[in-house]
C-alpha positions in Angstrom: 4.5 8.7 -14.6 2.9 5.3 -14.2 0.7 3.8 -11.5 2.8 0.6 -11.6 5.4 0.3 -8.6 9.6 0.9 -10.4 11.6 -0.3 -8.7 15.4 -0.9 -10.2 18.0 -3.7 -9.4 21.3 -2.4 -10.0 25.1 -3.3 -8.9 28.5 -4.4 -11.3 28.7 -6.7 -13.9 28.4 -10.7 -13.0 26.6 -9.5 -9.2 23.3 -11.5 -10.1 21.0 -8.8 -11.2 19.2 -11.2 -13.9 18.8 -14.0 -11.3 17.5 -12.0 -8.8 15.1 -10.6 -11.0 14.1 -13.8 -12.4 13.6 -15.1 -8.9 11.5 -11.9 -8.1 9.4 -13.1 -11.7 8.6 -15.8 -10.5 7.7 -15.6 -6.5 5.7 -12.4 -7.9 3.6 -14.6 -10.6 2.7 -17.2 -7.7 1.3 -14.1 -5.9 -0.7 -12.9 -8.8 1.0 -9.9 -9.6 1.9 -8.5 -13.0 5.5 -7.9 -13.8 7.4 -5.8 -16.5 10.9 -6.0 -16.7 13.7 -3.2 -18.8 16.9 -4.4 -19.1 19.4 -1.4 -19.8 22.1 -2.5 -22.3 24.9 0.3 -22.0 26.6 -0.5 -25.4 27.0 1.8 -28.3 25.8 0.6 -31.7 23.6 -2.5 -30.0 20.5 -3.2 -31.9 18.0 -5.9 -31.3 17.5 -6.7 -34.7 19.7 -8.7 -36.6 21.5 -6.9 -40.3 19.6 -8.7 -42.9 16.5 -8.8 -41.5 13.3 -7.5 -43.4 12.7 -5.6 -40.1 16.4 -4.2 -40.4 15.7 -3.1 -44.2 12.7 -0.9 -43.0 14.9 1.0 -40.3 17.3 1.3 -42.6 15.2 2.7 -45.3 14.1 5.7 -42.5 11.3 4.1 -40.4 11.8 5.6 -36.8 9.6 2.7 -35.8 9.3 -1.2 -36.9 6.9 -3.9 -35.2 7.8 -7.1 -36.0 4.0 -9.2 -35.8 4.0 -13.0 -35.3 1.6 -15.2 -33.7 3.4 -15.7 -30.7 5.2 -12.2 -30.1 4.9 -8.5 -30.8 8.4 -6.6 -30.8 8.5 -2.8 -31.0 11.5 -1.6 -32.5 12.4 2.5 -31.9 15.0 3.2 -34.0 16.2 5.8 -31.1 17.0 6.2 -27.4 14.3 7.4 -25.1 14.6 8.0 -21.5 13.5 5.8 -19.0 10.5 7.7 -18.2 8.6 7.6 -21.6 9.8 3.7 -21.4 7.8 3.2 -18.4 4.9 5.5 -19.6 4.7 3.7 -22.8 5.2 0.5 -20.6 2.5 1.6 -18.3 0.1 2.2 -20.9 0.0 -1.1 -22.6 -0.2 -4.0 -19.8 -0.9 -1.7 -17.2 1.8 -3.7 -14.7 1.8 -4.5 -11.1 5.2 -3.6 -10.9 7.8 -2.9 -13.6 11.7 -4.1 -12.2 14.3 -2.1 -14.2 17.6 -3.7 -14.6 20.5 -0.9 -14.9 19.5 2.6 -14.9 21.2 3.3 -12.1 21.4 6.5 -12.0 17.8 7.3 -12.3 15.7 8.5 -9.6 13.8 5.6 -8.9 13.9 3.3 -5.7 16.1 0.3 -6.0 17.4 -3.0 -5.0 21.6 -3.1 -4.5 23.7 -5.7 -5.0 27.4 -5.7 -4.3 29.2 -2.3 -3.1 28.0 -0.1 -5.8 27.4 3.4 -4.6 24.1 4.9 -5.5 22.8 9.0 -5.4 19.0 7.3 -3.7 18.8 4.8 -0.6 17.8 1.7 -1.6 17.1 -1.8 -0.2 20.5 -3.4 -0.2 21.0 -7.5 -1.6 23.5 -9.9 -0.8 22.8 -13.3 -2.8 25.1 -15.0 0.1 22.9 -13.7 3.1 19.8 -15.7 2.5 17.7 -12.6 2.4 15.3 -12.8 -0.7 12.3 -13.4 1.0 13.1 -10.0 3.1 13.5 -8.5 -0.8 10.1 -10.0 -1.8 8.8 -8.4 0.5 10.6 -5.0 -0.1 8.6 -5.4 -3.5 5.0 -6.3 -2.4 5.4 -3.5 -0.5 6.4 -1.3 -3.0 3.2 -2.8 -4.8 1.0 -2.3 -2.3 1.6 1.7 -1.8 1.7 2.0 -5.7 -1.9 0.7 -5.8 -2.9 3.1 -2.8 -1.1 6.0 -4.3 -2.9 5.5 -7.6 -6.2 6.5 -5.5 -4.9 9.7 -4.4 -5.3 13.0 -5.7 -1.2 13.6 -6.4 -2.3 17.6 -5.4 0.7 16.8 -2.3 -1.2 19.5 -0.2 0.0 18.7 2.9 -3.4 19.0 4.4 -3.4 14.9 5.8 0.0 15.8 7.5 2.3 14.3 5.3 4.5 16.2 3.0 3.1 14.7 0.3 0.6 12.3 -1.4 3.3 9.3 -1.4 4.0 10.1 2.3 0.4 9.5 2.7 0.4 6.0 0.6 3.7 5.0 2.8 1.4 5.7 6.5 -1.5 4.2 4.8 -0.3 1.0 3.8 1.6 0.7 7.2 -1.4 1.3 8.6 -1.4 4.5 10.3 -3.6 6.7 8.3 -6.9 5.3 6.1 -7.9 6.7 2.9 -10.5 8.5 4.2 -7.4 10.5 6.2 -7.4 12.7 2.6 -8.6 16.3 2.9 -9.2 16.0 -1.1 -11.9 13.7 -1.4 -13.8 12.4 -5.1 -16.6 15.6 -5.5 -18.8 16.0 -7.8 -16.8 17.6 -10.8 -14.0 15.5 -12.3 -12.6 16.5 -15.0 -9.9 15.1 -17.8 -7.5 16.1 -20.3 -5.6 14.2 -22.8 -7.3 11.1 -20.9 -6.1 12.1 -17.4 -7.7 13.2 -14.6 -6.9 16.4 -13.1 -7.1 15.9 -9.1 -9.0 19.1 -7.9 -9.6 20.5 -4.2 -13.2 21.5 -2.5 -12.7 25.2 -3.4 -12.6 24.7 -7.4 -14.6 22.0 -7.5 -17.4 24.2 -6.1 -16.7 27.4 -8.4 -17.0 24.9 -11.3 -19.7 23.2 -10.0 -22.2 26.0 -9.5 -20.4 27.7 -12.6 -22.2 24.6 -14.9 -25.1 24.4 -12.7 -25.9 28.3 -13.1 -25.4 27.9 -17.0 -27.3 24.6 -17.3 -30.5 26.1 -15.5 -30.6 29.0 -18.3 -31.4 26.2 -20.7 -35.0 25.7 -21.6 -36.0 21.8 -21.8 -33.5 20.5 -19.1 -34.4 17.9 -16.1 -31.9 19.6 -13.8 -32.8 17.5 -11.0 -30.6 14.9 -9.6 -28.7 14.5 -13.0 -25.4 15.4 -14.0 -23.6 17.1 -16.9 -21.1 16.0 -19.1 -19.9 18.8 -20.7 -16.7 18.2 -24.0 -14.3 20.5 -25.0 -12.5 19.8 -28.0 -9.4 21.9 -28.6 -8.7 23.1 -32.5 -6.3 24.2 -33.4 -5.3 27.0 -36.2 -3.6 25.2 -39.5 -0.6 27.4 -40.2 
C-alpha cells in the first residue's frame, strides 16, 4: 500500500486530535522526518471548494477532477469519495512521506493513536493530553517510522522462513534489535523483475529457473558477450482493440 508508516489519531469530537497532530508535525520536522497528514471530514454535501468558484464551474460542468495551480499551492480536487487506501497510495506516490498521520478513519485497519474512551476494532497506543505523555507518543511514531523504512527492504513474500509469521513481524524484531536483515531467507538475487513499476519479491527457487531460463536463451544468440554481463529483457503487454 505505501512504504510510509499510517498511523491514525482518532477519539470524539473536541478530544484534541488536531493538536496532537500538530504537536506530532512539528517535533517530527525537528527530527527530519517527512509528514503527510488526511483529515476525514464525516459530513455529507462538504466540498472544499467554494460555489462560485471557476474551480467549482468545471466540477460542475462534469470534470471528475480539478487542480487548482498557483504559485504557492497545488490543490487536487476529486469530485468523488475514495477509500482511504487509494488516498494513501496516491499520497504515497507523490512526496513519498516518512509517515502519513490520518485524522478520523477510525474504523480502518490501520494502527492508531486513542484519545478519550473511544472503543476501537485494532489495539492502538492510547493518549491522554492530561498525563504528560507526548514524548512516550513521539516515540510510538519514530518507531512506527523506523520499521516502515525496514519493512520497505523486505521482500513482503511473509514466508515464515526467518521465524516470524510474517515480513512485518520480522521489521518489528529487527528494529528492536533481535533479528538483522541479513536474518531473511529471501535475499536480493540476480533476477529482479517489475510490473506496472513494482517489484515482484521472488524466492531462490524461481529466481534460478528464470535465471538459467534467460541465460540458456541468451547463449543461443550469435554476437553476445555473455560473460559477466546481465540482461535486461522488456515485455510490453498489447492489448486487442475491441
Amino acid at each position: 500500500m505505501t512504504d510510509a508508516a499510517v498511523i491514525g489519531v482518532v477519539g470524539y469530537h473536541n478530544t484534541g486530535k488536531t493538536t496532537l497532530i500538530c504537536k506530532l508535525i512539528e517535533r517530527l520536522a525537528e527530527k527530519g522526518h517527512s509528514v503527510v497528514t488526511i483529515k476525514n471530514i464525516p459530513k455529507v454535501g462538504f466540498t472544499i471548494d467554494r460555489e462560485g468558484t471557476d474551480t467549482w464551474k468545471h466540477a460542475e460542468s462534469g470534470a471528475g477532477l480539478v487542480v487548482a495551480s498557483t504559485l504557492d499551492e497545488t490543490s487536487f480536487i476529486m469530485k468523488t469519495g475514495m477509500p482511504l487506501e487509494d488516498i494513501l497510495r496516491i499520497t504515497d506516490s507523490i512526496t513519498s512521506p516518512d509517515v502519513i498521520l490520518v485524522e478520523g478513519h477510525k474504523t480502518e485497519n490501520i494502527p492508531k493513536i486513542v484519545l478519550g474512551d473511544i472503543e476501537i476494532d485494532r489495539g492502538g497506543r492510547r493518549y491522554d493530553p492530561d498525563a504528560d505523555d507526548f514524548e512516550d507518543v513521539l516515540d510510538y511514531v519514530t518507531e512506527a517510522i523506523e520499521i516502515a523504512r525496514v519493512y520497505s527492504k523486505l521482500p513482503k513474500m511473509d514466508c515464515g522462513k526467518c521465524g516470524c509469521d510474517d515480513c512485518m513481524e520480522m521489521a518489528e524484531a529487527i528494529v528492536r534489535g533481535e533479528k538483522a536483515i541479513s536474518d531473511c531467507v529471501v535475499q536480493e538475487g540476480l533476477v529482479s523483475v517489475t510490473v506496472g513499476g513494482e517489484a515482484i519479491p521472488m524466492g531462490p527457487f524461481v529466481q534460478d529457473i528464470v535465471s538459467k531460463t534467460i541465460a540458456g536463451m541468451v547463449s543461443s544468440l550469435k554476437g553476445v558477450d555473455r560473460e559477466g554481463t546481465g540482461a535486461d529483457i522488456i515485455i510490453e503487454v498489447k492489448h486487442a482493440e475491441k
